[in-house]
N, C-alpha and C positions, 0 to 999 in steps of 0.2 A: 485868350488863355483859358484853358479847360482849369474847373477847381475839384476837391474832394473834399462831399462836406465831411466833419466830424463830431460825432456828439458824443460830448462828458458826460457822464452819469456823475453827480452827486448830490449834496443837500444842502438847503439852505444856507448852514453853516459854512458851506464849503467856496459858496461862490464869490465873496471878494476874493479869499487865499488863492484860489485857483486860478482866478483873472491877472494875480499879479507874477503868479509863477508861469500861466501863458505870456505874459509882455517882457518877460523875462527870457523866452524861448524865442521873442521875435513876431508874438502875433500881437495885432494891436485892436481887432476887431473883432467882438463877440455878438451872440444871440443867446437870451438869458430866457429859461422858461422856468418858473419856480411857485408854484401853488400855492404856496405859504404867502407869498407877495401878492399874486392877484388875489385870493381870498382877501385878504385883507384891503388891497383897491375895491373889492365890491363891496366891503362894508363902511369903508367910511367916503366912496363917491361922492361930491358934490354933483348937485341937478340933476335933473328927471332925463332917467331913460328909457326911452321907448323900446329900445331892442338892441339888442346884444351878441354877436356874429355869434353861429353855434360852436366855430371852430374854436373863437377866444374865449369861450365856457372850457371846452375841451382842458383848458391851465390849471381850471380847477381842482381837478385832479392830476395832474399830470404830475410825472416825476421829476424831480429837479433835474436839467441838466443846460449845459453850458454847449452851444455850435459853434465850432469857428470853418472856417474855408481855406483848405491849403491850396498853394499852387500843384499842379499834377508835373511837377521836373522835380530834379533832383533837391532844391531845396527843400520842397512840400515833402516828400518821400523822408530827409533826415529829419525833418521837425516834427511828423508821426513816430517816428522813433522814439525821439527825444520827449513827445509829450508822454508817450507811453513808459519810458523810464520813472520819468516824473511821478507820475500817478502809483507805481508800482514802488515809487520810495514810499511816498505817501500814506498808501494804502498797510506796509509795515507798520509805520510809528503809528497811526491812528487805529488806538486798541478798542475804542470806545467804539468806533464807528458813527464818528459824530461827521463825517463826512461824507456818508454814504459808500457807496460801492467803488466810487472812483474805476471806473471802465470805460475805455474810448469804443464806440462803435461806427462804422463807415457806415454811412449811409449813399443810396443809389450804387454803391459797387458792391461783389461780394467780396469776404475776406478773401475769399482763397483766390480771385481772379487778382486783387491788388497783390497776395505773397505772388503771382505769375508776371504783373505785368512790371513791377516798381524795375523790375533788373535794368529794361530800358531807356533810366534817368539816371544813370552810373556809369557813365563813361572813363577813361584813362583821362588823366589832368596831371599837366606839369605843376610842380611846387618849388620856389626858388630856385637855388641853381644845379640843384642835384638829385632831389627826388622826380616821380613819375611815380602815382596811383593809380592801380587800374585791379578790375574786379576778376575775377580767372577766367570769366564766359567772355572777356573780350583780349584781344589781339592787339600786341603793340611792337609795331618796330624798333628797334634801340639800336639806333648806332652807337653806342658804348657811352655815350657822354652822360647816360643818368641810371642813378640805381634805379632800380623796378622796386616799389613796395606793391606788392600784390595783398588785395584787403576784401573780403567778403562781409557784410557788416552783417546778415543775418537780418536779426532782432535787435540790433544795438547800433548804437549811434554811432558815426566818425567812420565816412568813407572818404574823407578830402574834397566834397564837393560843396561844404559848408565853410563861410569863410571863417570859423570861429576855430576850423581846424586848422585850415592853411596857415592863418596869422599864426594859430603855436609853431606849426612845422617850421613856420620859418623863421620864427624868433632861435627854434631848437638848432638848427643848419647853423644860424653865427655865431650862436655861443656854447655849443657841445664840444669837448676835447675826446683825443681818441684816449680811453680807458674809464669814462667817467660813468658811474654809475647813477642811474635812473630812478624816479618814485613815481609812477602815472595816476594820476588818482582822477576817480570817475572815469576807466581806462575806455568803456565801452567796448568798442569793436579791435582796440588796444593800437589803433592807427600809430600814437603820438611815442608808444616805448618802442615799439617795433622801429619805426623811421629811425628813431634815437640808435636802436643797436644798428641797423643798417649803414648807420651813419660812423660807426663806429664805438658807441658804449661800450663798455664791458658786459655788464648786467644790469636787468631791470624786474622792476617790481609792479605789478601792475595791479589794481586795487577797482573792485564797481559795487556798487552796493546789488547790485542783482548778479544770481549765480551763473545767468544766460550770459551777461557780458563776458564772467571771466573767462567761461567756457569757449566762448567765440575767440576773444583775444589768444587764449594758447591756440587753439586751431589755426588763426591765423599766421600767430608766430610759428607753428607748425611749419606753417607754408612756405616761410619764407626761409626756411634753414637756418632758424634760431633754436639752440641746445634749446632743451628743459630744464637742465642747469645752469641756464647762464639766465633764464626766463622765466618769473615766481606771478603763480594769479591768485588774487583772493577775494571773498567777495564777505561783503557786510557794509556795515557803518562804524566807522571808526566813531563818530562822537557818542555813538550810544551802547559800543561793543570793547569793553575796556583791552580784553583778550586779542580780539584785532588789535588794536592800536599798538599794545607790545608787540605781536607777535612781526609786523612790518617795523620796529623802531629799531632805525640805523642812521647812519650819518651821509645823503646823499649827494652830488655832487647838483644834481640836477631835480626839483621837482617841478613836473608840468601837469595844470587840472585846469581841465577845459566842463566845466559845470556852468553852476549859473551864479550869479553873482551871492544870493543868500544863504548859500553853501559854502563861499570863497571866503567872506565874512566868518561863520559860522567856526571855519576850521585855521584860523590865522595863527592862533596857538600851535597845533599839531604841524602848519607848514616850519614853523620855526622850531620847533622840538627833532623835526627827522631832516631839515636841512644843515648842511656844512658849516658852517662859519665862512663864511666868506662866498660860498653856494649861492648857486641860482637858484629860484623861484620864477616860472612862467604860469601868467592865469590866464584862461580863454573863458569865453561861455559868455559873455560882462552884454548886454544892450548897450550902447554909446552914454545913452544918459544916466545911466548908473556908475560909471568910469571910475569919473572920482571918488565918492562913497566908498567902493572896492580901496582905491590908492589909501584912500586916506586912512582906513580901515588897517590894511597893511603895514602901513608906515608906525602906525602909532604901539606894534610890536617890536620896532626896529628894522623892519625894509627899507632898502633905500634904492635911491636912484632907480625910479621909475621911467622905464623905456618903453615910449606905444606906438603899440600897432591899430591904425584901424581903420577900417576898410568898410562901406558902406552899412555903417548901424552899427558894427561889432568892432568890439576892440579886445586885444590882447597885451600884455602889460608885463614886464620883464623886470624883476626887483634884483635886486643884492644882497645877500643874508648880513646881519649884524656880524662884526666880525670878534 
């Protein structure tokens, strides 16, 4: 398998936080360079050393940063994305800049050949029993039996070839009624409201903390012959943007947020403030071994009956609003 390496720019400060928000995205193996740490290995070494590689001097000044190795298919492709979302929330809250720059850079390829070449790890994929994703540069036959979502992901994350997306889609396929209105929150590439309207919602709301995703999500919805009236994007942070938070608070039928598990946590309150009484809640994004943590987190604002999905690492988890 061909890889692409990745390297984090940040600081000291930054590299436990960052390590657990990669393992939280699915990567589990890092390379750590941090100058602050070797200096400090060369001043309190135990035993005589006679010589010291010049390259592993080179740390001494080196800037902090974090490598990981993605696969070169479409998984590596969405988890570039998604770490780059990451980083770009990050990089907002952290005023102080106490975690450095927070910037991914590709290493051995250039940017502009990986924005050429990634298109060719995005192919058309069926999703339960009625959708078909597929990106506009490819061709898909349809003998009538599935709706077409057609999804460009851009910059943003959620083309359906990640399973953190299909496990929503498909939780969304058994439990959406025709008229029911949507909240997509961390919409991304807006894969999960779109499916929803195709599927029949009424209306949906689609919410990313970066202005690239929401932009992308109506474009997409664009595509796919969803009103603009029937289809609202916005971009921020609701837990630190009080303006947001009213301006999407309504009573939805359905909300679906495929993030990461310490965000899912983070906004348990607000899923319970803009869902139904009786409403669904779906959460994606979760590492397997975070599962519970998330449930239990859930539950203890009133969620219930937890229904899982999950599919090799990832899980997606289907509640019941307090009625």
């Amino acid at each position: 398998m061909e890889w692409t390496e990745v390297n984090i720019y940040t600081a000291t400060a930054g590299i436990e936080f960052l390590c657990a928000k990669l393992m939280d995205i699915g990567i589990k193996g890092f390379v750590i360079r941090d100058a602050e740490d070797f200096n400090e290995f060369l001043e309190n070494k135990n035993g005589k050393w006679d010589y010291i590689d010049e390259d592993l001097m080179d740390l001494s000044s080196c800037e902090t940063s974090i490598t990981v190795y993605l696969p070169a298919n479409s998984q590596g492709a969405d988890m570039l994305l998604s770490i780059r979302a990451m980083l770009s929330e990050l990089k907002s809250a952290d005023n102080d800049g106490i975690y450095g720059r927070l910037e991914a850079e590709l290493s051995s390829i250039r940017e502009e050949d990986w924005a050429n070449n990634w298109k060719q790890y995005f192919k058309p994929v069926k999703i339960g029993e009625k959708l078909v994703i597929k990106p506009s540069w490819e061709e898909y036959e349809n003998d009538g039996s599935r709706i077409i979502l057609e999804i460009d992901p851009a910059s943003s994350f959620g083309t359906g070839q990640h399973h953190t997306t299909r496990l929503c889609l498909e939780l969304l396929e058994n439990t959406l009624k025709k008229g029911d209105r949507i909240l997509d929150m961390g919409c991304g590439s807006g894969i999960l409201s779109i499916g929803a309207m195709l599927l029949g919602a009424e209306s949906a709301v689609a919410v990313d903390i970066e202005q690239n995703a929401a932009e992308t999500a109506m474009e997409n919805a664009v595509k796919n012959n969803i009103s603009p009236e029937k289809y609202k994007t916005y971009y921020g942070n609701i837990l630190t943007d009080d303006k947001l938070a009213d301006r999407i608070d309504a009573k939805y039928d359905i909300i679906a947020a495929n993030i990461v598990a310490d965000v899912l946590i983070a906004m348990k309150e607000y899923f319970l403030r803009y869902v139904k009484s009786g409403g669904t809640l779906i959460v994606s994004g979760i590492i397997e071994e975070r599962m519970y943590e998330v449930i239990s987190s859930l539950e203890s604002v009133g969620f219930k009956g937890p229904c899982v999905n999950v599919k090799e690492g990832w899980a997606a988890v289907q509640f019941t609003a307090p009625v």
